[in-house]
N, C-alpha and C positions, 0 to 999 in steps of 0.2 A: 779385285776378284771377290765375288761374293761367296761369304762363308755361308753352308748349311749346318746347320747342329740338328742331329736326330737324339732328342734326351727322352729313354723310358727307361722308367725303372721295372716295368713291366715287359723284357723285351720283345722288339719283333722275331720272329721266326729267321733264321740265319741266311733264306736265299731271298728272304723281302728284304735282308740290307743290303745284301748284294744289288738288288734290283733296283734299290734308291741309288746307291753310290756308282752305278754305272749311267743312270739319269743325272746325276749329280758333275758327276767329273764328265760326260760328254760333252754339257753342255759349257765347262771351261769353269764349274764352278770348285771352291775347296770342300771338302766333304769331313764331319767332324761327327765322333760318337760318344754317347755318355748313356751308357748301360747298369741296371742293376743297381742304381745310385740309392746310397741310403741315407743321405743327410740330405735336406735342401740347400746345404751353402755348396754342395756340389753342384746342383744347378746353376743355382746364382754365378758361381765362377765361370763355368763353359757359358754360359748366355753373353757372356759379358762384350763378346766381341763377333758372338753369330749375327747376319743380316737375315737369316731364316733359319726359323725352329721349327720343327716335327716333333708330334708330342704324340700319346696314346692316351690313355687314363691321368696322365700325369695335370699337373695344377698349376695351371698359367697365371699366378693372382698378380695383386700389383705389384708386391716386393721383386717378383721375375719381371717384370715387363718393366721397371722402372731399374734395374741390373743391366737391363741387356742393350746399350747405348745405342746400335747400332742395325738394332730390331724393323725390320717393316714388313714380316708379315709371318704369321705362326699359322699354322694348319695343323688339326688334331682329326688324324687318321682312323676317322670313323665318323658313324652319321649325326650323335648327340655329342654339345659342345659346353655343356654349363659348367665342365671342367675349366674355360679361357672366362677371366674375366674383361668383359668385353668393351665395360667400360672403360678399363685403366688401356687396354690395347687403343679404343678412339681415340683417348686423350693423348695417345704420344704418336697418333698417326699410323697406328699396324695394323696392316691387313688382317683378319682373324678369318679363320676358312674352316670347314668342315671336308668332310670327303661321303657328302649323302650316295647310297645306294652299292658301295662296294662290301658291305657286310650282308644287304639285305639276306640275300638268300639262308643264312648261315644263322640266322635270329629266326628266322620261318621254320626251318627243320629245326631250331632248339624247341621253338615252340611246339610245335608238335610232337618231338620227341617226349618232351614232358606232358602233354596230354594224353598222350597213348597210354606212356605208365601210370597215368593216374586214375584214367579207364579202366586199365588191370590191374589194378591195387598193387602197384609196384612187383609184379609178376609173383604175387606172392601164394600163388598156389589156388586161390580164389578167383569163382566165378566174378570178371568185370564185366563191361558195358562196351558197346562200337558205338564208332565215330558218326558211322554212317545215318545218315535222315537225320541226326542231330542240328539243330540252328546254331552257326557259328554268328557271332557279330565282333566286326574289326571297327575299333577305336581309333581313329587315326588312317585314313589311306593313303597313306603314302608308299614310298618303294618298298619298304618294309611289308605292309598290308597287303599290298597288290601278290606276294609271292604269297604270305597267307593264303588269301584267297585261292590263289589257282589250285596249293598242295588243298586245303578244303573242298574245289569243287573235284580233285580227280580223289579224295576220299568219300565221295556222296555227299557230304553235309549239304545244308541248307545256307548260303552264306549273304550276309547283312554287312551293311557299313555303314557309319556316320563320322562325315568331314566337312565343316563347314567352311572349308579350304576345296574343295574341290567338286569341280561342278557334277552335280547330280548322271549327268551325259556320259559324263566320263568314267564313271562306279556303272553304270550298266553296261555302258558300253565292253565290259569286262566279264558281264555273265551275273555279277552281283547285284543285290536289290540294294538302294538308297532310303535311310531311314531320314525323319526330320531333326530327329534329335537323341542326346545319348539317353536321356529318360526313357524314349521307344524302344532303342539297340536294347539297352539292360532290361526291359521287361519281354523283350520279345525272346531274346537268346537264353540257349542256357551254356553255351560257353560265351566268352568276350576275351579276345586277343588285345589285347593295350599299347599302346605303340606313341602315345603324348609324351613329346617332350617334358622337362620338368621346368615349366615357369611359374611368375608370381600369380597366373591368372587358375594355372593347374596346379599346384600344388596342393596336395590334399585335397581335390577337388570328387575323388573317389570312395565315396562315404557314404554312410552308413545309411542314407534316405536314398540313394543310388541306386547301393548293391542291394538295399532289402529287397529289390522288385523283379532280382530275377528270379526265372521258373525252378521249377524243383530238379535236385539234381544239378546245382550253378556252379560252372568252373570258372573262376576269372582267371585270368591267364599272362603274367604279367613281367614282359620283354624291353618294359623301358625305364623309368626310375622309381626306385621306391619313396621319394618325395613327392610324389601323387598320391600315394595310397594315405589314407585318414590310418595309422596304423589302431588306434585306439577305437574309433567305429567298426574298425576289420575284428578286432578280438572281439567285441561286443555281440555283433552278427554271429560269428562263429559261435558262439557260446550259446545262443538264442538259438541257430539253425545248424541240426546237426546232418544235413543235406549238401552244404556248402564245402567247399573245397578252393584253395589259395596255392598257386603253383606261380613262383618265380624267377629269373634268375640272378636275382640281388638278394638276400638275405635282408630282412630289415631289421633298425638297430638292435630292437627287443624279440628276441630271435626266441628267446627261454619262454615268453609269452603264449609260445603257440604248442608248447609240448604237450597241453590238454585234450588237443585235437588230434591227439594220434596219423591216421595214414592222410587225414583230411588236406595234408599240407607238402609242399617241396618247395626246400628253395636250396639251388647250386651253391657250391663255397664258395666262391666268388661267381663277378659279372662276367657270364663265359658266351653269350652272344655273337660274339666277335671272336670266338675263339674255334674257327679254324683254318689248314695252314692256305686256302683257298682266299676266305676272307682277308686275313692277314698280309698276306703279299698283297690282295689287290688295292686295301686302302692305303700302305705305304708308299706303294708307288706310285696311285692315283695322288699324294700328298707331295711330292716328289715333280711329277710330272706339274702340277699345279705352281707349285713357286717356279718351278722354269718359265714357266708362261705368263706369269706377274712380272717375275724381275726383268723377263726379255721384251716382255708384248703388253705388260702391263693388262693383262686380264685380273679381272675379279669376280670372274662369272659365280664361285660359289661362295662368295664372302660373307659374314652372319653379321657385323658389326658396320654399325652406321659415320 
């Protein structure tokens, strides 16, 4: 019988375990939980003997993946995975899975949400600015972007995209105009939704020759890791343009950095994208439903790791 280990220290919401553990046990499997955990040798122990991990935030490195004997295949219930290291999972033969597109929507209204308030100067009594006729450009179109877009076109903006992932056809086909490059998206927009994953080709890649070239009034808007952002080119900019504004929902490390900048800036206490109970339930069961379908049918359809 194949054991499931769902381990967050970050828990799911209480009807998304239900929802696993009834995916879990229908399908003849044992079902096992590790909540709230505060040490890593509590992982390390519950892995030891799972054939499938569910993970959220949590950190799949090698010392987990080389614990857990009898591991083939991890899923981390949501759409960014740089939490699994994905090379130590090849090396011992584990599936490594994401769950793309069950948060989307729930990252789109964060983003917005936080561009409203920063239109309104965090409803502070003061004349702000609308959304509408403003140029939106999405970084990234992926599921995530595509829900941008649509909340952008039924708000009036103006909306742009650049993905060199996805055929031009396919961004119009949508109502959106297709830019050639992120140089064009950031001079042409005066918001940019961000939505790149965090790899060695992006990181830091959002810097300071970048962002000097958007318009006046530039909100960059920033829903996916703060290992893209140049943090030291961002304070730079800032300090040079007191026009500019930085909304995210990661905190970056040097957080005290930015208190010069008064209302120019938000960022959530934690990464809360994924945080709600809609989104929630639907990547852990989407993660859930997934290892059923490896272990019984051997699908890999959304596997990240070669």
């Amino acid at each position: 019988m194949a054991k499931v280990l769902v381990a967050t220290e970050k828990p799911f919401a209480k009807v998304a375990v239900e929802g696993i553990k009834e995916i879990v046990d229908k399908a003849g499997f044992e079902f096992a939980l590790l909540e709230k955990y505060t040490d890593k040798a509590e992982l390390l122990e519950a892995v030891k003997d799972a054939d499938a991990l569910i993970v959220r935030s949590d950190k799949v490195t090698q010392e987990v993946v080389d614990a857990a004997s009898n591991l083939k295949i991890v899923v981390r219930a949501g759409a960014g995975y740089d939490n699994l290291d994905l090379a130590a999972c090849t090396a011992k033969n584990v599936v490594a899975m994401n769950t793309p597109g069950q948060n989307s929507n729930a990252v789109a209204e964060l983003a917005f949400g936080m561009m409203i308030a920063m239109a309104r100067n965090a409803y502070n009594g003061t004349a702000g600015t609308e959304l509408r006729g403003k140029k939106i450009g999405i970084h990234a179109y992926g599921n995530v972007g595509l829900y941008v877009a649509k909340i952008a076109q039924g708000m009036g903006m103006e909306v742009f995209a650049f993905d060199p992932f996805v055929d031009d056809a396919v961004i119009k086909a949508d109502g959106v105009t297709p830019l050639a490059s992120m140089e064009e998206l950031y001079s042409t927009c005066q918001y940019v939704s961000l939505h790149i994953p965090a790899t060695e080709k992006t990181k830091e890649s959002i810097n300071y020759d970048l962002l000097k070239t958007m318009p006046a009034n530039a909100v960059l808007v920033n829903t996916a890791r703060k290992e893209v952002i140049h943090e030291a080119d961002m304070i730079k900019l800032m300090m040079e343009r007191e026009d500019f504004s930085y909304i995210s929902d990661i905190a970056p490390d040097n957080k005290n950095d930015y208190a010069p900048f008064g209302g120019r800036f938000f960022f959530t206490p934690k990464k809360m994208g994924a945080q709600t109970s809609e989104a929630n339930i639907n990547a852990g069961v989407a993660a859930a439903n997934q290892i059923v379908n490896f272990i019984n049918n051997g699908d890999t359809t959304f596997k990240v790791n070669k």
